[in-house]
C-alpha positions as a LaTeX table, in Angstrom:
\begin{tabular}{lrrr}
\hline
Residue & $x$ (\AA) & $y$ (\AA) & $z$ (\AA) \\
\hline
Unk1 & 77.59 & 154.13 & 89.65 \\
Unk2 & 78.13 & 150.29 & 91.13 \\
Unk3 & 74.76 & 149.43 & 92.18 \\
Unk4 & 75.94 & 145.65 & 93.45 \\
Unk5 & 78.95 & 143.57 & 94.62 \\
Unk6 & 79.98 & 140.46 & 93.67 \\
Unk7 & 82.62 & 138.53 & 95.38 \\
Unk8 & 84.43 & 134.48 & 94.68 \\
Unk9 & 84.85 & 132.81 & 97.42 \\
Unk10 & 87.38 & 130.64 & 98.31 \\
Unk11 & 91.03 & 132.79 & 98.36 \\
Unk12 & 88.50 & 135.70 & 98.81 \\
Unk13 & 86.16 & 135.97 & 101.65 \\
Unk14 & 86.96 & 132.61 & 102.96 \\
Unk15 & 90.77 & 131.31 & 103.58 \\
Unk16 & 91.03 & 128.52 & 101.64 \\
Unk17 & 94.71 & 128.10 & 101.53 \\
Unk18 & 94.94 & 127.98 & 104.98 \\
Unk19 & 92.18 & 125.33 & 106.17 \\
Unk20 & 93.39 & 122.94 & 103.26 \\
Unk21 & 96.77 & 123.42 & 104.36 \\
Unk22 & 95.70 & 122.82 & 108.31 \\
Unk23 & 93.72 & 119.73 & 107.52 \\
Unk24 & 96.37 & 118.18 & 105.24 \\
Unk25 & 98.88 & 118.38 & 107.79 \\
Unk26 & 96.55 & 116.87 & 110.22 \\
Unk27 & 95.34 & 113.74 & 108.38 \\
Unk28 & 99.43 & 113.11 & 107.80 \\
Unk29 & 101.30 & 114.52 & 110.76 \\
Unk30 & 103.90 & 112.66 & 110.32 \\
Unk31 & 104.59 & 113.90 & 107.12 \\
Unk32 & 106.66 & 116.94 & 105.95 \\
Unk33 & 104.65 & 119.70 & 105.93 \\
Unk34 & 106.88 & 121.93 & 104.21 \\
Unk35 & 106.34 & 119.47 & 101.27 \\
Unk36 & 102.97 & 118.12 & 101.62 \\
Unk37 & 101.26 & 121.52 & 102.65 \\
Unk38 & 102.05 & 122.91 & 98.86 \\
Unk39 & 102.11 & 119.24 & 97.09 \\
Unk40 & 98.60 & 119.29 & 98.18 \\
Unk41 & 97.51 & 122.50 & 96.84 \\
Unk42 & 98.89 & 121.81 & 93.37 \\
Unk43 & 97.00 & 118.61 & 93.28 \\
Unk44 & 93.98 & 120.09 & 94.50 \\
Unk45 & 94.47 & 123.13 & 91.36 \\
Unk46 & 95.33 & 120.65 & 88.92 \\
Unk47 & 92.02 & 118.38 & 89.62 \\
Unk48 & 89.86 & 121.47 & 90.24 \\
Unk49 & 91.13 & 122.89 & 86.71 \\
Unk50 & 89.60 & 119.22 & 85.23 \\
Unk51 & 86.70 & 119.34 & 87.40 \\
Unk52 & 86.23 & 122.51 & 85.76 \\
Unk53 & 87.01 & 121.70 & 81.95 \\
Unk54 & 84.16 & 118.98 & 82.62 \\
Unk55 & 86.95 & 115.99 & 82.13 \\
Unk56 & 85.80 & 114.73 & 85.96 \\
Unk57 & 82.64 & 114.86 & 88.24 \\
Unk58 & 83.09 & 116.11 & 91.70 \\
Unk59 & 83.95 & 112.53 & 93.42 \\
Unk60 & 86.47 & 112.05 & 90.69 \\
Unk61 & 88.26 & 115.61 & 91.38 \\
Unk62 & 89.20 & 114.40 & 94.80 \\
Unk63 & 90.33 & 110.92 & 93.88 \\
Unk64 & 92.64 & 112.73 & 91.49 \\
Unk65 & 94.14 & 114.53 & 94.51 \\
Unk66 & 94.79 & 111.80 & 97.05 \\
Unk67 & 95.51 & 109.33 & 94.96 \\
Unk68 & 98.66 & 110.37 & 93.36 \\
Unk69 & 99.53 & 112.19 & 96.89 \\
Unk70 & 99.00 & 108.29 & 98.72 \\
Unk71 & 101.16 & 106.81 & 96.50 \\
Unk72 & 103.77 & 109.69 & 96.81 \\
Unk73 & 103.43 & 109.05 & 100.66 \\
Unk74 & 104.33 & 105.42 & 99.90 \\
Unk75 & 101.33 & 104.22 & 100.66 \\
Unk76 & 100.65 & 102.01 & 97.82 \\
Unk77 & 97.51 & 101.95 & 95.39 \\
Unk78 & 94.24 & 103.24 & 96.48 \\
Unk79 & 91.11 & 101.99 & 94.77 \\
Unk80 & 87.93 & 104.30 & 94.26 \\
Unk81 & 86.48 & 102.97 & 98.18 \\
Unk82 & 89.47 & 103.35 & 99.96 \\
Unk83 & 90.27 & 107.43 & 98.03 \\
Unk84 & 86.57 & 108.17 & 99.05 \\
Unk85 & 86.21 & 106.88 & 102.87 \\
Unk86 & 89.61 & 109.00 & 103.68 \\
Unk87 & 88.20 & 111.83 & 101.93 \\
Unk88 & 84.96 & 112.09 & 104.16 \\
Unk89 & 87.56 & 112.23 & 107.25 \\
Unk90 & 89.88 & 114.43 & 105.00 \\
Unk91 & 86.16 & 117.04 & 104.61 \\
Unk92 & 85.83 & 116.62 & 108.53 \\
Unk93 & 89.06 & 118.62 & 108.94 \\
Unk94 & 88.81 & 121.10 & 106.13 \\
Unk95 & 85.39 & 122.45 & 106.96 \\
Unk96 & 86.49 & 123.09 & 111.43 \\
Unk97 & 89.06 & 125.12 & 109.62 \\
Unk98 & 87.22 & 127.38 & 107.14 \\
Unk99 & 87.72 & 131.00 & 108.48 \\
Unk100 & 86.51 & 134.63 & 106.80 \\
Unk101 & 89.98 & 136.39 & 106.68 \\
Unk102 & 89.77 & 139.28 & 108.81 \\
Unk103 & 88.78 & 142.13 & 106.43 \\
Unk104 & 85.22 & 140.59 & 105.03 \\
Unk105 & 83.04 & 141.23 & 107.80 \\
Unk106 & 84.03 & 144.64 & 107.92 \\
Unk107 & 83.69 & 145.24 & 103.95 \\
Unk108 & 80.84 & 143.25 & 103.98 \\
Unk109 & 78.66 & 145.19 & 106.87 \\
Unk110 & 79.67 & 148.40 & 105.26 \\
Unk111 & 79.00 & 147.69 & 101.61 \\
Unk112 & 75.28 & 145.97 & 103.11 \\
Unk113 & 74.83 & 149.57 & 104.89 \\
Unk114 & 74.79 & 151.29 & 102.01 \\
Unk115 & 71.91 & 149.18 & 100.53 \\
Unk116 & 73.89 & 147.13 & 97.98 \\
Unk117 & 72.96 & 143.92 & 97.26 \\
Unk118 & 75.82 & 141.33 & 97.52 \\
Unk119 & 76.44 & 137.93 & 96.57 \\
Unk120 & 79.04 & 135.36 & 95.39 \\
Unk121 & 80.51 & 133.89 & 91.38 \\
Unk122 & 81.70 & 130.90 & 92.24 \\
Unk123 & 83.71 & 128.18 & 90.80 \\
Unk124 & 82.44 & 124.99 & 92.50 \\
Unk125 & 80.09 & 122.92 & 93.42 \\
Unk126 & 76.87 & 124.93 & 94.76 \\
Unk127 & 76.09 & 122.84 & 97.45 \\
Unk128 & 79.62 & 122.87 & 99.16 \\
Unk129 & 79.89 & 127.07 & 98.32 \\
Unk130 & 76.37 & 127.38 & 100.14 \\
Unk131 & 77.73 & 125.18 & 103.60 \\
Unk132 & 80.86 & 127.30 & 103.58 \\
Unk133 & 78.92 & 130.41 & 103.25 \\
Unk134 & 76.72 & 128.85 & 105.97 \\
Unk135 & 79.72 & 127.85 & 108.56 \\
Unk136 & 81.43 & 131.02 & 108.51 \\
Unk137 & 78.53 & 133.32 & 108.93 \\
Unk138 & 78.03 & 135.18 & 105.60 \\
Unk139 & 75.31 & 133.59 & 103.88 \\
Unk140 & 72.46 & 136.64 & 105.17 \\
Unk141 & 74.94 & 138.96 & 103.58 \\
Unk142 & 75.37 & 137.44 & 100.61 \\
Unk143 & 72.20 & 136.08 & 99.36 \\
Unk144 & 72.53 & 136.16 & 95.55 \\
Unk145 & 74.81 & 133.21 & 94.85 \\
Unk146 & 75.90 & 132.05 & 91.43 \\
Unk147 & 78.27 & 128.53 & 90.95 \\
Unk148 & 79.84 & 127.22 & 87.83 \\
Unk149 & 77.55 & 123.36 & 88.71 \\
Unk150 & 74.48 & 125.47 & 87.90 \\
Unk151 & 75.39 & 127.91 & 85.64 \\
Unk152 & 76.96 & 125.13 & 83.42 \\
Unk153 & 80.22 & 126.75 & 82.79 \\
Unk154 & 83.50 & 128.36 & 84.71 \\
Unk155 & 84.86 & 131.88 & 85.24 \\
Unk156 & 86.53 & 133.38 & 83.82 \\
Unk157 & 83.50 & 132.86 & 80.61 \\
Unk158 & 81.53 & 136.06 & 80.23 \\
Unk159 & 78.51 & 133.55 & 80.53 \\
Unk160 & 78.46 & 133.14 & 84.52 \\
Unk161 & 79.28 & 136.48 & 84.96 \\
Unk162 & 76.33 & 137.43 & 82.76 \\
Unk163 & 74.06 & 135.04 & 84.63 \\
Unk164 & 74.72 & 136.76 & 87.71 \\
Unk165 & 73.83 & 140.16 & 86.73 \\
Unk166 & 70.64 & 138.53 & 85.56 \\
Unk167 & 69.45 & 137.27 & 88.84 \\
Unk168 & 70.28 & 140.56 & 89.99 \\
Unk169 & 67.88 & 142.42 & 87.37 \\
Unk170 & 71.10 & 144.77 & 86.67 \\
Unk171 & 73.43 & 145.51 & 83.71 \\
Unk172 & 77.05 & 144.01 & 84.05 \\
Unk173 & 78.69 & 147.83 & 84.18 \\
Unk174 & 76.24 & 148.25 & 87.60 \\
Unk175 & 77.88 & 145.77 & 89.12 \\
Unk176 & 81.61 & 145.00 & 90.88 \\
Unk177 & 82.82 & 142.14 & 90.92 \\
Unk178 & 86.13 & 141.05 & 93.26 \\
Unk179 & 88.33 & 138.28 & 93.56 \\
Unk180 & 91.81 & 136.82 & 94.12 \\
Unk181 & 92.73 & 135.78 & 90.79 \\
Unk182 & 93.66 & 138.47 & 88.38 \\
Unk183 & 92.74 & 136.58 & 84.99 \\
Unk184 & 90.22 & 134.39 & 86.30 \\
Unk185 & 88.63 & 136.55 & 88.22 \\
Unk186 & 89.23 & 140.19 & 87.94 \\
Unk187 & 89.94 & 140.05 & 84.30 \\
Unk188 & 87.33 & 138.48 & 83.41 \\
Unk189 & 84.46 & 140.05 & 85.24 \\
Unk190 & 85.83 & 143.22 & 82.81 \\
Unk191 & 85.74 & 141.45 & 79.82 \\
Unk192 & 81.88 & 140.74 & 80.93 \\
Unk193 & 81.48 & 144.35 & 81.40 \\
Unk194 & 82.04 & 144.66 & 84.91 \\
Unk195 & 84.11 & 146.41 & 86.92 \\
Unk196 & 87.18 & 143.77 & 87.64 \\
Unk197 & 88.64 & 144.40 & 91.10 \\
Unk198 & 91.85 & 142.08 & 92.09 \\
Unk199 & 92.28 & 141.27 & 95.60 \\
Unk200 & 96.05 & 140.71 & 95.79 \\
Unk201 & 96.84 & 139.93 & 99.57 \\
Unk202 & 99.99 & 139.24 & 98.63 \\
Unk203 & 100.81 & 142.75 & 99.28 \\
Unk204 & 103.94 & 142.36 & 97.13 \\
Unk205 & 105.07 & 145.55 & 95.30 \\
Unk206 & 101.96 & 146.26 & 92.67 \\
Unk207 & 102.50 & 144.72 & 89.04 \\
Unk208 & 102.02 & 146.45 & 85.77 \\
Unk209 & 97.96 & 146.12 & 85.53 \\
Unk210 & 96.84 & 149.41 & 84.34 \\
Unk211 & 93.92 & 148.17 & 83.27 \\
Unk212 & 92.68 & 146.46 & 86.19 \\
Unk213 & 91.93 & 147.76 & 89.50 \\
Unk214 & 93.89 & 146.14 & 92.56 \\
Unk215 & 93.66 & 146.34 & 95.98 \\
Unk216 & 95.53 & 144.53 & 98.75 \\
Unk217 & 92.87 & 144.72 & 101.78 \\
Unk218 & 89.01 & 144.36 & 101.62 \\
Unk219 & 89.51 & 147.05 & 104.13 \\
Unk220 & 89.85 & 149.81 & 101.07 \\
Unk221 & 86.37 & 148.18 & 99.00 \\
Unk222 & 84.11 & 150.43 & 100.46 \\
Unk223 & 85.81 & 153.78 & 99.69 \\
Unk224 & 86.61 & 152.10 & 96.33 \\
Unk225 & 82.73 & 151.45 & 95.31 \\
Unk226 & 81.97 & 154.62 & 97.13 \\
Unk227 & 83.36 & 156.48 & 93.43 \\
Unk228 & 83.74 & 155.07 & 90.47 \\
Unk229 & 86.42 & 152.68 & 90.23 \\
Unk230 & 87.19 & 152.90 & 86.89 \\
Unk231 & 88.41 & 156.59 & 87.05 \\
Unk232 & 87.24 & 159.10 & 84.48 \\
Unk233 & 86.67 & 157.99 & 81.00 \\
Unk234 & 86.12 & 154.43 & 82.51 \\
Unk235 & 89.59 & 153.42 & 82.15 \\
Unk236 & 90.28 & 151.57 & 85.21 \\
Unk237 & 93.36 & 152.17 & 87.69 \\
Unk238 & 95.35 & 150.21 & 90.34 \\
Unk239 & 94.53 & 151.31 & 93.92 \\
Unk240 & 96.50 & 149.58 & 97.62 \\
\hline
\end{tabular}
């Protein structure tokens, strides 16, 4: 039986997409945002992946991004100062904008009624994963937090996902763990020894993941933990 919940984050319980997009488009408004809104988001995945991989510090992942995006604008060169003083405005407008999507507090209340304990694997830096947990009102119900900057390494290694079941005092196959990536996240929580859930919210038609369970609403997590999710003989199934 699952015993615990884990959950990521951003693209999870908070909508990251959508307050990056939102403050992007404010700190250029005269830009396109038809291009800028997704130009944006790849830089932000391509310096997150280095960040990541260990190739930059934190204050170099966001140089990275506005950079290249400044000089795409046509706004020349930007030096180290000039990347970091926009990006303290640039924070200003992403964090009024972070949001739970609508389905968390709901999951969240439920799964906490039952007695499980809940918490967050994280790719990031702790102390910006705790404020965000902190704005949007979820860090009482999810307590047990666990970020690549402590653990020392990424999802999807078996190693964070190990450390969290540690600080939980439980065996990975106790524990669920959910997120919006399928390899990063729901892959490899299984190849931890969890059980992998994938949070599509795509709600495009379901792709061939027999091996993975996948839902497309938070709204179906409770009934999910409420059984075992990985079906008889453990094999796990695809769920909407």
């Amino acid at each position: 039986m699952i015993a615990a919940a884990l959950f990521d984050l951003d693209g999870t319980l908070l909508d990251h997409d959508g307050a990056a997009g939102a403050a992007i488009a404010g700190a250029f408004p005269d830009a396109d945002a038809a291009w800028l809104v997704p130009r944006w988001h790849e830089l932000g995945e391509a310096a997150i992946e280095r960040y990541l991989a260990g190739e930059l510090d934190f204050t170099e992942q966001r140089r990275a991004r506005i950079v290249p995006l400044a000089r795409e604008l046509g706004l020349g060169s930007w030096d180290a100062a000039r990347a970091d003083a926009w990006f303290a405005g640039y924070t200003g407008l992403y964090e009024a904008e972070w949001r739970p999507y609508p389905d968390v507090p709901g999951a969240l209340a439920a799964l906490a009624e039952r007695g499980l304990p809940l918490g967050v694997i994280t790719n990031g830096d702790v102390r910006q994963q705790r404020s965000k947990l902190d704005r949007i009102g979820l860090a009482e119900r999810l307590p047990h937090v666990t970020a690549s900057s402590e653990v020392g390494c990424a999802k999807p290694a078996a190693e964070i996902f190990h450390a969290a079941c540690t600080a939980l005092g439980l065996p990975p196959d106790a524990v669920a763990y959910v997120g919006d990536r399928l390899v990063t996240d729901a892959r490899g929580a299984a190849a931890a020894g969890m059980t992998g859930v994938w949070l599509d919210r795509s709600g495009g038609p379901a792709p061939d993941t027999p091996d993975i369970v996948r839902l497309t609403s938070l709204d179906a997590l409770p009934g999910l933990l409420a059984r075992d999710p990985r079906g008889s003989g453990g094999a796990a199934r695809t769920t909407a």
